[in-house]
C-alpha positions in Angstrom: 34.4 83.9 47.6 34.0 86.3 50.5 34.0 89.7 48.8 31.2 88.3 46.2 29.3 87.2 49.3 29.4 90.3 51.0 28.8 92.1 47.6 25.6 89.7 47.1 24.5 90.3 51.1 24.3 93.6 50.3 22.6 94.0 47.0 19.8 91.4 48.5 18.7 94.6 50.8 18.5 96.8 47.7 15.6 94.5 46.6 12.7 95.5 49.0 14.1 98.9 48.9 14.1 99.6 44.9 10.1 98.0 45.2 9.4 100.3 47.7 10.5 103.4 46.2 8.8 102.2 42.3 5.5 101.6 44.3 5.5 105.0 45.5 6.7 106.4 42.3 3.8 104.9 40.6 1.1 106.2 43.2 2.5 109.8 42.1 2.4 109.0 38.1 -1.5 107.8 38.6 -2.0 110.9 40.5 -0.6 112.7 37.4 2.9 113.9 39.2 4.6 112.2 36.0 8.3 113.7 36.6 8.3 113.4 40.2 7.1 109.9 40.5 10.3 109.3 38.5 12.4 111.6 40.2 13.6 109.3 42.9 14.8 106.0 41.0 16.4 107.3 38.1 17.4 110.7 39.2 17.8 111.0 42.9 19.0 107.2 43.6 21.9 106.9 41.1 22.9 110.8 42.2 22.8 109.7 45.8 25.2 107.0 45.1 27.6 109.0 42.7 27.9 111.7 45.6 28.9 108.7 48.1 31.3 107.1 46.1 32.8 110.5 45.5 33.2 111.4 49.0 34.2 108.0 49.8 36.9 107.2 47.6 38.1 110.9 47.6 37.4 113.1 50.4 37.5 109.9 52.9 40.0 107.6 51.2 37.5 105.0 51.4 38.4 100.9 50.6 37.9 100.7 47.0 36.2 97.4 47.0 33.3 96.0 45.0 31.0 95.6 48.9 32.2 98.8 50.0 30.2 100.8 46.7 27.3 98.5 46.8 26.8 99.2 50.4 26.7 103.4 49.1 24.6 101.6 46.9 22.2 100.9 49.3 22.3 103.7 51.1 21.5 106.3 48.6 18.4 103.8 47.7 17.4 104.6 51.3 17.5 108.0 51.3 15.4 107.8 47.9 12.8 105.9 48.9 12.4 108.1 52.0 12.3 111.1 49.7 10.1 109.5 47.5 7.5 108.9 50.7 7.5 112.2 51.5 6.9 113.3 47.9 3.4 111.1 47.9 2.5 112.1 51.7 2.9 115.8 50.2 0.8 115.7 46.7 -1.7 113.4 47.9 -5.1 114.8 48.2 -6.7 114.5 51.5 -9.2 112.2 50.0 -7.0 110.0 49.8 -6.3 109.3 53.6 -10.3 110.4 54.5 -11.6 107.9 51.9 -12.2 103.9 51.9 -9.7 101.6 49.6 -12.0 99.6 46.4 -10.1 96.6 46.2 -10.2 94.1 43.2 -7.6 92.0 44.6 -8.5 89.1 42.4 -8.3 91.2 39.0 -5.2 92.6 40.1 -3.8 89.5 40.7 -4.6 88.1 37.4 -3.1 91.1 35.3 0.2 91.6 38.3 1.4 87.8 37.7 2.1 87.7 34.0 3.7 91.5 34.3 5.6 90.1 37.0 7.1 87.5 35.2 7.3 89.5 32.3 9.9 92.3 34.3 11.9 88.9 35.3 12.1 87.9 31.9 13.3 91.2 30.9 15.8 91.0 33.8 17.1 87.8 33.0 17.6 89.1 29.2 19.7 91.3 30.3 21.8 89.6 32.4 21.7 86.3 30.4 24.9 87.3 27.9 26.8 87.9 31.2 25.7 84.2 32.9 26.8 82.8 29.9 29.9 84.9 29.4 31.0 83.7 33.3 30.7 80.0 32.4 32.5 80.3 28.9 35.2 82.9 29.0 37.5 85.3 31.5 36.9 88.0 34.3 38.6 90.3 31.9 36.4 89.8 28.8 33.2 89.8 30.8 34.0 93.4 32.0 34.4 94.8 28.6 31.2 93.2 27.9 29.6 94.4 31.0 30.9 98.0 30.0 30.0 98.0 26.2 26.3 96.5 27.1 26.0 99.3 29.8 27.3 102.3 27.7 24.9 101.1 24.9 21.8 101.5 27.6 22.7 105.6 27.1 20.7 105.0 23.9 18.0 103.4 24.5 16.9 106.4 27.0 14.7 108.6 24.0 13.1 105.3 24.3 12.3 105.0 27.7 11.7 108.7 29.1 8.4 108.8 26.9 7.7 105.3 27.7 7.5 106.3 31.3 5.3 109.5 30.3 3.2 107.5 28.2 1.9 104.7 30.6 -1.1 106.4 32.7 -2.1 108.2 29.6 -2.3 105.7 27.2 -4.5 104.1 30.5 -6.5 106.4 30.8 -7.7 107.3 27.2 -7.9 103.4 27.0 -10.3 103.3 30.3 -12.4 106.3 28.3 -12.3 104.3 25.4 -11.1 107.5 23.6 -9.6 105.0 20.3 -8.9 108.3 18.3 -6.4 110.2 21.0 -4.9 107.1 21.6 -4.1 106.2 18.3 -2.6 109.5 17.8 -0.7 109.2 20.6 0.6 106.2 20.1 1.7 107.4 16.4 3.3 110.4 18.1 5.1 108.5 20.7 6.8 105.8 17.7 8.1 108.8 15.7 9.5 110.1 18.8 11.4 106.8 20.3 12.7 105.5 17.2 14.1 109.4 15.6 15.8 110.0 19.4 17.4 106.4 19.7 18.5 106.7 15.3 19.8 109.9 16.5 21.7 108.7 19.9 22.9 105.5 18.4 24.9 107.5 15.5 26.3 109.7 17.8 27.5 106.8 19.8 28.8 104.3 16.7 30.8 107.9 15.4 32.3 108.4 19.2 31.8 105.0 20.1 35.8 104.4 19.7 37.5 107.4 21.4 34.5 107.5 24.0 35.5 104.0 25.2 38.9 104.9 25.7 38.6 108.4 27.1 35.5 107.5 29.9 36.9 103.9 31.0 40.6 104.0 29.8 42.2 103.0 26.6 42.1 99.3 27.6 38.2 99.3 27.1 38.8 100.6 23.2 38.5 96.7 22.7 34.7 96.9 23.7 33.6 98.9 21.2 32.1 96.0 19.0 30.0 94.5 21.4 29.1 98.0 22.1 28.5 98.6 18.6 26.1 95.4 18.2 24.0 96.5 21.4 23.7 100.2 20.0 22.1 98.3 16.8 20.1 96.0 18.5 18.1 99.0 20.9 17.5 100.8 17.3 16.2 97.7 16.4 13.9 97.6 19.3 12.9 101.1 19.4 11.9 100.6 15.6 8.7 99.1 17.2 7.4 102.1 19.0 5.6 101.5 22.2 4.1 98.0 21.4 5.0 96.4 25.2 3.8 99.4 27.4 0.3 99.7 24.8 -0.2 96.2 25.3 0.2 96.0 29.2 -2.0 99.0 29.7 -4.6 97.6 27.4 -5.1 94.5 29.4 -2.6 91.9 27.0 -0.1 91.9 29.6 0.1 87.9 28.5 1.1 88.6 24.9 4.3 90.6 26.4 5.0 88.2 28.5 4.6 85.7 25.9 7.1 87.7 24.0 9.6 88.0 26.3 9.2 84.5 27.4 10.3 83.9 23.3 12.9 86.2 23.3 14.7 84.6 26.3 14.5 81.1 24.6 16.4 82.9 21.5 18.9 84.6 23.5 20.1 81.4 25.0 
């Protein structure tokens, strides 16, 4: 199909970009600029590309097909990632461009691989219900799916936002070896995830009807129960605190990935 190819040609670009802009981000979080080594992907990026298709489909009439928004798509993911290299040229300290690199390719190596794989594993979890749902049922179905599994993502954000806080932190008390902060930390960060997902995923199952109907039209009303079983199953996750991001900071990024690997297998 053309438009799918086009669509596909387009998203491929968005790859190197989006690893780009999450290297730089990290470089800010381990120099401590936590919120603005964020600020790029998941605020700057997705308002980038809101503001396009806006002002393409409104002020410009633009085409209103599927290549048309990923290529905004892209764009905006340009613009971010130049923002975002401009953010690290500013903050760094000048020792950083004075000094010599320390390099422990090898090391890194061993621990990057298995957290590799386990990010494609959690990609391919999340995608794997709609694979499926393309080989087994209609175009129409697998958008209410696609919808319901994407609405339910708003509720699994108390768990990510101190996820993302959490990951130099719990690094560097675990390079001090400071076993007391860390275990309260850790304590403080489970009561926070799993009260602010409970409280998000109510609010959603009590809306979770008229929401449907009033943000996508009342045609999507029908994807409220897969929205519904999602919602439950990111509680049901949350529940667990920060095990994954403890463990990969902690040096068992293979039991995650392990996990992961397990999880696939049941999902299929």
């Amino acid at each position: 199909d053309p438009e799918k190819r086009a669509v596909l040609r387009w998203g491929m670009l968005l790859i190197p970009i989006v690893a780009q802009m999450k290297l730089c981000g990290s470089a800010l979080q381990g120099l401590k600029w936590i919120v603005l080594g964020q600020f790029a992907n998941l605020v700057l990026r997705p308002g980038l590309f809101a503001l396009f298709l806006f002002l393409a489909f409104s002020v410009f009439s633009g085409a209103r097909e599927a290549a048309s928004a990923m290529s905004l798509q892209v764009l905006g993911a340009g613009l971010a990632l130049a923002a975002s290299v401009v953010f690290l040229v500013l903050v760094a300290p000048r020792e950083v461009w004075r000094g010599h690199g320390e390099y422990h390719a090898r090391a890194w190596l061993v621990s990057a691989f298995p957290m590799a794989l386990t990010d494609g594993l959690r990609a391919l979890q999340g995608h794997m219900s709609v694979f499926l749902l393309g080989a087994m049922s209609t175009t129409s179905e697998i958008g209410l799916f696609r919808v319901a599994d994407s609405t339910a993502s708003i509720t699994s954000v108390p768990a990510a936002m101190p996820n993302i806080i959490a990951v130099s932190m719990i690094a560097r008390l675990w390079a001090k070896k400071d076993m007391a902060r860390l275990r309260r930390l850790v304590a403080v960060l489970a009561g926070l995830i799993s009260g602010g997902v409970l409280v998000t995923t109510v609010s959603v199952l009590i809306g979770g009807p008229a929401l449907m109907s009033f943000v996508f039209g009342t045609r999507f009303g029908d994807a409220f129960p897969a929205l519904a079983i999602s919602c439950l199953a990111n509680l049901g996750y949350a529940l667990f605190g920060p095990s994954s991001v403890l463990l990969n900071m902690t040096g068992h990024e293979k039991r995650v990935t392990r996990a992961f690997g397990f999880s696939v297998v049941c999902n299929i």
